[in-house]
SEVO-809246 format. One record per residue: residue in three letters; x, y, z negated of N, C-alpha, C in turn. Coordinates in steps of 0.001 Angstrom, whole numbers, padded with zeros to 6 digits, always signed. Layout:
N
ALAXYZXYZXYZ;...
END
This chain:
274
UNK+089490-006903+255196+089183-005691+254443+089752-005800+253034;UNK+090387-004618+252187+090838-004867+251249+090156-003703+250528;UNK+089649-004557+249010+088942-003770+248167+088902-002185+248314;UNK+090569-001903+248452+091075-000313+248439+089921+000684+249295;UNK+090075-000264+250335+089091+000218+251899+087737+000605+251448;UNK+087384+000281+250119+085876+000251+249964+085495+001985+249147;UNK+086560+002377+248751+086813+003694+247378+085851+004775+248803;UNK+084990+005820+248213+083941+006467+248749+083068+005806+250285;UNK+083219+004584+250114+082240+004342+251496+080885+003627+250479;UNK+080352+002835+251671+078503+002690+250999+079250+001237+251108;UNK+078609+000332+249772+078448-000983+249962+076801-001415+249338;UNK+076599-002202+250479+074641-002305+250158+074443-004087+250336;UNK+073405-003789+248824+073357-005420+248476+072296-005603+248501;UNK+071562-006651+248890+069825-007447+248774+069943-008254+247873;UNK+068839-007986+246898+068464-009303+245402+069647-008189+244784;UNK+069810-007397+244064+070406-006904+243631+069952-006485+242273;UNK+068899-006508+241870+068412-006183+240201+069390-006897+239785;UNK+069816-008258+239515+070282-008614+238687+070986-010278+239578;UNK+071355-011011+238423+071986-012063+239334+073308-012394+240102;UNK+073470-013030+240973+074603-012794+241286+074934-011599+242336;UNK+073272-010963+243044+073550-009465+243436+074061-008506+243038;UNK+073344-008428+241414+074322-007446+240856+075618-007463+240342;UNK+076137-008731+240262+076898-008436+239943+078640-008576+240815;UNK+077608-008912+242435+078672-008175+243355+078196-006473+243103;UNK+076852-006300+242883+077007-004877+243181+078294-003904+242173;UNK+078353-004648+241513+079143-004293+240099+080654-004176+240690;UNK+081268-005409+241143+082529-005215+241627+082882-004316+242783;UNK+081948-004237+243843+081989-003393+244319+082178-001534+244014;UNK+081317-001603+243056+081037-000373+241977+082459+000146+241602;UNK+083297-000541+241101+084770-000687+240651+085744-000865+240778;UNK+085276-001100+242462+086202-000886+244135+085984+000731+244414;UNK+085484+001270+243594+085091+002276+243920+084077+003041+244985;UNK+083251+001982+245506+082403+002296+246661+080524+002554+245845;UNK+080370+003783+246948+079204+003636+246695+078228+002636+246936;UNK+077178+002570+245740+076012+001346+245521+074678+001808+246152;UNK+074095+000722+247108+073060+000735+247544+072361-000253+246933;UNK+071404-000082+246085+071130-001867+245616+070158-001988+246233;UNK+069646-003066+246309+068255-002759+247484+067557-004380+246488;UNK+066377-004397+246286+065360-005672+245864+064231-005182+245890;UNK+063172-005706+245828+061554-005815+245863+060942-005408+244512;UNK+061652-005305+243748+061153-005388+242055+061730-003834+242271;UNK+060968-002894+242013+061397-001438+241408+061692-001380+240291;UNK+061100-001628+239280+060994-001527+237807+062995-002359+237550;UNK+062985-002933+237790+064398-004067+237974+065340-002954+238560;UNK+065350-002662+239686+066040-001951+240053+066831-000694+239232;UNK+065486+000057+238684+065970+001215+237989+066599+000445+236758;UNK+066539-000520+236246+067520-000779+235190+068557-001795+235569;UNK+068659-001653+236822+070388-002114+236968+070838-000987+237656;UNK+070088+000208+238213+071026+001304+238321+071557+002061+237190;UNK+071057+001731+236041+071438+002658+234870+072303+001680+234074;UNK+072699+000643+234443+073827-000527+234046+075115-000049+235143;UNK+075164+000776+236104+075830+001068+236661+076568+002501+236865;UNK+075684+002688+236057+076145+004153+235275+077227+004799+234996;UNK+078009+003694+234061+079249+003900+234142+080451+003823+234728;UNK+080083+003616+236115+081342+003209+236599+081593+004652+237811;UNK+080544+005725+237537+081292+006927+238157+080998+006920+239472;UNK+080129+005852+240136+079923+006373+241926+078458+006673+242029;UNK+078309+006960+243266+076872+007445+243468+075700+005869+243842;UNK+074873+006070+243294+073792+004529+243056+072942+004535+243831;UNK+072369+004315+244910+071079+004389+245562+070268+002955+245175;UNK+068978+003045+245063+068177+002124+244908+067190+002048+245996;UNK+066206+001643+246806+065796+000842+248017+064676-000202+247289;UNK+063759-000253+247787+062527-001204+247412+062467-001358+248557;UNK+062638-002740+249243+062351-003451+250303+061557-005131+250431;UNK+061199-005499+251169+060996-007062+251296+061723-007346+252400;UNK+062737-008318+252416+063634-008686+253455+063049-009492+254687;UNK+062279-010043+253933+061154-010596+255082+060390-010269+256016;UNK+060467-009017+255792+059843-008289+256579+060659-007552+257897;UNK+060593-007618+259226+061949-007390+259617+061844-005590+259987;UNK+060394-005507+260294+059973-004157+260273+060713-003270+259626;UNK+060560-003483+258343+060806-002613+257092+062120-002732+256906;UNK+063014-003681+257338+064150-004030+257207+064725-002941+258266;UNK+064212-002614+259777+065246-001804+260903+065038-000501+260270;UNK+063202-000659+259722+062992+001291+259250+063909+001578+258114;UNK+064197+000764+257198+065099+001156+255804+066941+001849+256533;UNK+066873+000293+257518+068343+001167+257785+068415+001933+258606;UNK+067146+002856+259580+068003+003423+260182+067497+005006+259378;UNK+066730+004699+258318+066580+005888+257325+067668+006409+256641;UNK+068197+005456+256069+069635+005269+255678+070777+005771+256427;UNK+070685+005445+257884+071927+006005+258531+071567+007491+258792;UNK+070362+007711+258976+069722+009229+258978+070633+010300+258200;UNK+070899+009408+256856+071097+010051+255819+072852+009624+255647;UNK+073407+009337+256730+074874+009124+256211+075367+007834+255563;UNK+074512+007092+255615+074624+005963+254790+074633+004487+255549;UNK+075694+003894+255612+075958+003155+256778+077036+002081+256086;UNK+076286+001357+255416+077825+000508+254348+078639-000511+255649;UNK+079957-000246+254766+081222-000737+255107+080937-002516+254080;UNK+080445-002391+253622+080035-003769+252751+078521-003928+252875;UNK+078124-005039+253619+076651-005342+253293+076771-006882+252866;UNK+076325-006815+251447+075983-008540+251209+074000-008842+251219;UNK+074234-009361+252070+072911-009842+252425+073115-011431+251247;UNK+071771-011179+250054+071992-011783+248810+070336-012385+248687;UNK+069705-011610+249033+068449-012100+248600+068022-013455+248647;UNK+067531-014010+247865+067134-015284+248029+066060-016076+247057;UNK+064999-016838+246826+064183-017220+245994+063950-018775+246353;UNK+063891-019101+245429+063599-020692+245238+062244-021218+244470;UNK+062268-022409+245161+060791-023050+244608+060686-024555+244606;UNK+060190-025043+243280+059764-026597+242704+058999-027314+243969;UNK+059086-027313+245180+058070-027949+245928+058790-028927+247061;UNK+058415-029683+247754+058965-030451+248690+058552-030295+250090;UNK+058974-030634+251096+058435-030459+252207+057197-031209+253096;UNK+057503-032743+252146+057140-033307+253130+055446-033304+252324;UNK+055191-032473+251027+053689-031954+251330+053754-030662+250317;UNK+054687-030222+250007+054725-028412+250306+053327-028182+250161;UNK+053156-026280+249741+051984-026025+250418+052863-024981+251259;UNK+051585-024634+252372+052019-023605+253420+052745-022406+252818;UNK+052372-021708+252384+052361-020689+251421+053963-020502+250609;UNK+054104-021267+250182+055614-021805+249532+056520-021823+250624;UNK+056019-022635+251423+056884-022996+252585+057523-021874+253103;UNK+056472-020792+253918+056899-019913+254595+057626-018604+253640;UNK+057057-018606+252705+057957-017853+251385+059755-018479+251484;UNK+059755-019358+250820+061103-019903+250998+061866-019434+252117;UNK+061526-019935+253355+062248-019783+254537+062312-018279+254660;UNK+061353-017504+255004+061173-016274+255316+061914-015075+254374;UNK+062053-015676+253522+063067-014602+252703+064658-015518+252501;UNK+064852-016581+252405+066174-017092+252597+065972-017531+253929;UNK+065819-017406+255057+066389-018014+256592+066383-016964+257183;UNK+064814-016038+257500+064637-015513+258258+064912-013612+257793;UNK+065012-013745+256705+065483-012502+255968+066718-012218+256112;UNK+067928-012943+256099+069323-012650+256323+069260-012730+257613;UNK+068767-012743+258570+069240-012705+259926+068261-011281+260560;UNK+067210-011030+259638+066307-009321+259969+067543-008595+258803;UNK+067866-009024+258080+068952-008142+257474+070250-007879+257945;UNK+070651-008643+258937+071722-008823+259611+071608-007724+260986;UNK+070847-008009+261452+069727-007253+262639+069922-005936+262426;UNK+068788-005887+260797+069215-004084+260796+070940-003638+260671;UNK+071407-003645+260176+072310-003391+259807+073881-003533+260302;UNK+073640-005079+261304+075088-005042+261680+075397-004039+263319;UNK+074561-003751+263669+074789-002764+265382+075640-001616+264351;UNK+074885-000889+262844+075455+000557+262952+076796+000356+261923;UNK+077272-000825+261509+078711-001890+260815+079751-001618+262298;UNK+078924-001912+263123+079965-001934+264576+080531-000572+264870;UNK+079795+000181+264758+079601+001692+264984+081102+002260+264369;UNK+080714+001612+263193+081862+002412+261902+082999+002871+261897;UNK+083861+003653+262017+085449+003740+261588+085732+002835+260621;UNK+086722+002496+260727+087136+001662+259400+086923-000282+259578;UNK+087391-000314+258608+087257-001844+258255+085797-002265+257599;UNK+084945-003420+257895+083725-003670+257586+083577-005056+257543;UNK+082414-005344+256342+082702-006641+255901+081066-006826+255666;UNK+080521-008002+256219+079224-008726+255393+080030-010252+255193;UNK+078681-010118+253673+078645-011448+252776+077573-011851+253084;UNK+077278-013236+253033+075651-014042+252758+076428-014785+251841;UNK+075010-014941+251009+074929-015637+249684+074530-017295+250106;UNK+075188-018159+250064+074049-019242+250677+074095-020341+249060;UNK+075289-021301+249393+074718-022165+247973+075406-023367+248012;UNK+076159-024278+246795+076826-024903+246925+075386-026140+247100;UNK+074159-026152+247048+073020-027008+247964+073598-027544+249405;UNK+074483-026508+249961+074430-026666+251274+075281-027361+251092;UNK+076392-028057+250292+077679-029160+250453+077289-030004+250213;UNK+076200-030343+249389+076190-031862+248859+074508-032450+249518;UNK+074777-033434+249437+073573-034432+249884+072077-033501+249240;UNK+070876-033245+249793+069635-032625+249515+069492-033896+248616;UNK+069004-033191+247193+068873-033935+246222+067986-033210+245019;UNK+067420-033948+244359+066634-033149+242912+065705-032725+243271;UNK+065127-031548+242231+063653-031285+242417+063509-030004+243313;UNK+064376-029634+243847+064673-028349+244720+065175-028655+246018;UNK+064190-029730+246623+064547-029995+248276+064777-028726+249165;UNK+063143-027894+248600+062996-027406+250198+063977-025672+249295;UNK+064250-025669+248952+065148-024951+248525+066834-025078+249627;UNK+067248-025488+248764+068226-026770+249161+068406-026156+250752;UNK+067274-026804+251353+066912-027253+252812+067035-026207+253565;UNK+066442-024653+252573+066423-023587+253358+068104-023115+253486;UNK+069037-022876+252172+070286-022453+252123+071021-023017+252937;UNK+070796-024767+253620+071604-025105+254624+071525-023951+255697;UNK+070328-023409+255965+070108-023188+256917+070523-021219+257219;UNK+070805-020789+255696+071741-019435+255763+072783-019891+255305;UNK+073461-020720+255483+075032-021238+255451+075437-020830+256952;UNK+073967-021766+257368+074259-022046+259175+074354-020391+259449;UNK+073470-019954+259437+073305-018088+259872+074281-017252+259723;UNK+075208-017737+258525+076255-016868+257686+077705-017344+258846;UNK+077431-018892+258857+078637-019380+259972+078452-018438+261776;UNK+077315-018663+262054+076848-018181+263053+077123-016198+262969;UNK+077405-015766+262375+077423-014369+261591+079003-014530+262307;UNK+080055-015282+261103+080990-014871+261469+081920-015273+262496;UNK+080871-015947+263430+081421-016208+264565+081762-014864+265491;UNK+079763-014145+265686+079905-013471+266424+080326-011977+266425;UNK+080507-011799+264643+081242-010380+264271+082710-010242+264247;UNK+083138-011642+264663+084884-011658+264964+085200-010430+266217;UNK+084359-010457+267162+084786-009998+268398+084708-008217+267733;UNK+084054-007490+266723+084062-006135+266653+084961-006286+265361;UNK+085543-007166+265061+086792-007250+263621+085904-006861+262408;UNK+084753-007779+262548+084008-007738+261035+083981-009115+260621;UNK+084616-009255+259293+085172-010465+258297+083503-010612+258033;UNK+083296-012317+257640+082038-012387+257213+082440-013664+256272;UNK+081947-013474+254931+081983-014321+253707+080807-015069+253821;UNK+080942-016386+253730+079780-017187+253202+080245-017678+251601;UNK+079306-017267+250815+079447-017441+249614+078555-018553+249138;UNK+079629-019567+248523+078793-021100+248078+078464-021226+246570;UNK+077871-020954+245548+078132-020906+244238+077552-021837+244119;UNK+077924-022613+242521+077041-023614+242319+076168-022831+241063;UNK+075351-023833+240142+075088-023697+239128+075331-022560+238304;UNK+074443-020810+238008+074969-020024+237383+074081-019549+237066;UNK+073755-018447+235375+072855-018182+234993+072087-016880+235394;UNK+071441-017391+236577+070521-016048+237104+068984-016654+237156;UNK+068475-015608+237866+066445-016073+238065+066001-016079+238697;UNK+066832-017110+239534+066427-017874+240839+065187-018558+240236;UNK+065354-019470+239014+064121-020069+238497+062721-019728+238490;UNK+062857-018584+238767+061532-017360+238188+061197-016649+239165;UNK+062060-017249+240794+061295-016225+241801+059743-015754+241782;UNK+059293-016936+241328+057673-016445+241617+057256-014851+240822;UNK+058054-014522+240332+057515-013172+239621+057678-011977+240359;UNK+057881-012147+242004+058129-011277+242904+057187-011435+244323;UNK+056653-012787+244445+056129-013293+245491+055349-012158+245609;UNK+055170-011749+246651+054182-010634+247615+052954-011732+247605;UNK+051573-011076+247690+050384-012022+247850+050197-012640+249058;UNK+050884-011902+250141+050534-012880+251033+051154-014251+251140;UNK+051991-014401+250612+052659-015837+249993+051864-016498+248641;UNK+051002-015945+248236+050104-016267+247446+050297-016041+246278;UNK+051072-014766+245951+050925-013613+244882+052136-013994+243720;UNK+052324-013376+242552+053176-013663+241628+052815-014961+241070;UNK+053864-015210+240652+053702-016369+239470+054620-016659+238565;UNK+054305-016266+236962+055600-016094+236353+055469-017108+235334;UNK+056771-017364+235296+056576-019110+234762+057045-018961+233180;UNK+057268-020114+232407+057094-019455+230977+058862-019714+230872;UNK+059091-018610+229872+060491-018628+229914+061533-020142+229351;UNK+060984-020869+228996+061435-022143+228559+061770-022805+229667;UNK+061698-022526+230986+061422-023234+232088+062992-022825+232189;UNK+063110-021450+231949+064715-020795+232732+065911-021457+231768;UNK+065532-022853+230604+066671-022876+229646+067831-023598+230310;UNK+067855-024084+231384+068974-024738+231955+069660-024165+232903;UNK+069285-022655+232942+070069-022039+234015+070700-021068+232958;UNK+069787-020438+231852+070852-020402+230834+072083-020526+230037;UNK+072489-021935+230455+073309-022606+229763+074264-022521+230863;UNK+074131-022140+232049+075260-021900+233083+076386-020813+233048;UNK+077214-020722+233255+078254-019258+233849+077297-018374+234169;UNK+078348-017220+233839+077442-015981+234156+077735-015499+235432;UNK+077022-014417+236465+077539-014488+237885+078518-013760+237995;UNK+078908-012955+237259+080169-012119+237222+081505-012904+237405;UNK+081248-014725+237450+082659-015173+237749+082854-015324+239167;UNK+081976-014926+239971+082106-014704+241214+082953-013681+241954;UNK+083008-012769+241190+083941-011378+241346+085167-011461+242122;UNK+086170-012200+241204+087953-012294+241677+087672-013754+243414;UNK+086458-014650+243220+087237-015747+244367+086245-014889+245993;UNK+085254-013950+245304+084609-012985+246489+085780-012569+246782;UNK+086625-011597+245763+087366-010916+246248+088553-011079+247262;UNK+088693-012342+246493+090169-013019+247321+089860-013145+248653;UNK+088359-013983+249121+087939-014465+250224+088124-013174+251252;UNK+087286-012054+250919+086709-010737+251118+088141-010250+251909;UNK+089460-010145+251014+090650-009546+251230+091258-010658+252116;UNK+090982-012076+252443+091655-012625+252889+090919-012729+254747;UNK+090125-011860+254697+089609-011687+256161+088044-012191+256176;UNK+087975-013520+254937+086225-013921+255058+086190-015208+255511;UNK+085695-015890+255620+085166-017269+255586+084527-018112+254730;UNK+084622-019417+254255+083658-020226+253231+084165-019643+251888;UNK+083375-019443+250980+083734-019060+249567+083548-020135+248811;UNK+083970-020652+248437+082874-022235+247343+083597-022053+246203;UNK+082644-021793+245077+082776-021380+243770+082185-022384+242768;UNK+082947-023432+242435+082845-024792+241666+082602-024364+240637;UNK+081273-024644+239781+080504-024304+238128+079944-025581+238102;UNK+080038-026324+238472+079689-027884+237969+080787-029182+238498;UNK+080862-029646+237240+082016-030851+237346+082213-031466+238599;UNK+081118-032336+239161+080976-032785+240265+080335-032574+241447;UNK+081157-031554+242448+080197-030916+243080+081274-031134+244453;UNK+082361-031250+244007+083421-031464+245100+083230-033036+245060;UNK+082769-033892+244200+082782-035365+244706+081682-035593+245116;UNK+080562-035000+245103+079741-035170+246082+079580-034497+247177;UNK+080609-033405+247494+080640-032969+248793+081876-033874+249873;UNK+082229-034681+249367+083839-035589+249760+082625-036909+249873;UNK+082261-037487+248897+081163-038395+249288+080226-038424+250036;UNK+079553-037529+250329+078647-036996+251538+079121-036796+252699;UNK+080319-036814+253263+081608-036537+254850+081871-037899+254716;UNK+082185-038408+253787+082295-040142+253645+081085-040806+254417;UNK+080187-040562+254030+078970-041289+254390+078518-041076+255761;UNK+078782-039603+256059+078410-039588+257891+079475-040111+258877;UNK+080638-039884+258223+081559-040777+258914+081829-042133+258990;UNK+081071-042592+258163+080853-044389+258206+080183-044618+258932;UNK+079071-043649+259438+077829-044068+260461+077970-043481+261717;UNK+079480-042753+262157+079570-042216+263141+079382-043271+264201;UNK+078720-043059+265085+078755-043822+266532+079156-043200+267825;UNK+080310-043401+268038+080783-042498+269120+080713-043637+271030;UNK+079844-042681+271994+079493-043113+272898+080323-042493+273876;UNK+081568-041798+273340+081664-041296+274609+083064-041794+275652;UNK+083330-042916+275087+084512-043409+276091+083862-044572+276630;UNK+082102-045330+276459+082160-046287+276558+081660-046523+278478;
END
């Protein structure tokens, strides 16, 4: 698919207030395609539709929980009701959390997964049968995480742990949307200044409600790139048919993804000629 392809069709993004959602929603915007932004935060929403203001296309906004898969088939097929059937869906949403697995609480746990594992694949669900449908050229993104290249490490295991696992979904994606000629991007970023830090200020209660942490907490994601440098290597990927995106913002991120293939291949044990 090439950007051009995108000028009056729908492109619809999840986690889109702000982050690195919006600011695919942005390039997209300036591909000329119409914006669906879709996130859980209303209040957020309406002020990244009015950041989008200027770029002259039509904005839809969407209050959803991706987790939910219900609400996920009713949104899109409200949407297609209404003509609205994006040629671009980046399935983006995603939230992170300080906890570990191996004593986690429940609560965290199923939060994590359920909106990064099980959310891109009810987002995938709704949305990719009426992608097939389409005239034209059609493209999904998943957001997953340069977590998924390097060894599970730091204070963000089960984080980490979950993005392997929409890397896997995103691979699995563009396996099986080859056969209707839909390109699928897995997008790897590392280190960039969004508020992933601060998911808890969205948690639904049944995950055991908000929790907003004090802003001193967010100073090291601060000090990162902004997500807008994601723009030109989406694009390239995007135009080049789709596959792994990996977007290097920290020095060493390729030597520990080369060190980590090192290490399973030292321990390979192969049984099968014996």
């Amino acid at each position: 698919m090439l950007y051009s392809d995108l000028a009056g069709r729908w492109a619809l993004v999840t986690g889109a207030a702000d982050g690195i959602g919006f600011a695919l929603a942005r390039s997209f915007a300036e591909a000329e395609a119409n914006i669906v932004l879709l996130d859980i935060r209303e209040d957020a929403l309406a002020e990244a539709a009015a950041k989008l203001a200027d770029t002259g296309v039509t904005v839809r906004t969407e209050t959803a929980d991706v987790s939910d898969r219900d609400a996920m088939v009713a949104l899109a097929d409200r949407l297609a009701a209404d003509g609205v059937v994006p040629a671009m869906l980046w399935i983006n949403a995603g939230v992170g959390a300080a906890a570990k697995l191996s004593d986690g609480k429940e609560k965290a746990i199923r939060w994590v997964y359920d909106v990064n594992l099980l959310g891109t694949i009810w987002t995938a669900q709704a949305f990719a049968p009426k992608m097939i449908a389409l005239d034209g050229p059609a493209h999904i993104g998943v957001t997953a995480s340069s977590a998924t290249l390097v060894p599970i490490d730091g204070p963000f295991p089960l984080y980490a742990a979950s993005k392997y696992a929409t890397a896997a979904v995103g691979e699995a994606l563009l396996n099986e949307m080859r056969e209707h000629d839909i390109g699928v991007t897995i997008l790897c970023p590392g280190l960039l200044n969004t508020g992933i830090w601060n998911s808890g200020r969205a948690r639904p209660e049944r995950y055991g409600g908000e929790r907003q942490l004090d802003d001193s907490v967010g100073e090291y994601w601060r000090k990162a790139m902004a997500p807008d440098v994601l723009a030109h290597p989406v694009r390239q990927t995007v135009e080049a048919g789709g596959g792994w995106c990996v977007v290097q913002t920290e020095g060493d991120t390729r030597d520990k993804f080369e060190a980590r293939h090192a290490a399973r291949a030292a321990q390979w044990t192969d049984l099968s000629h014996d």
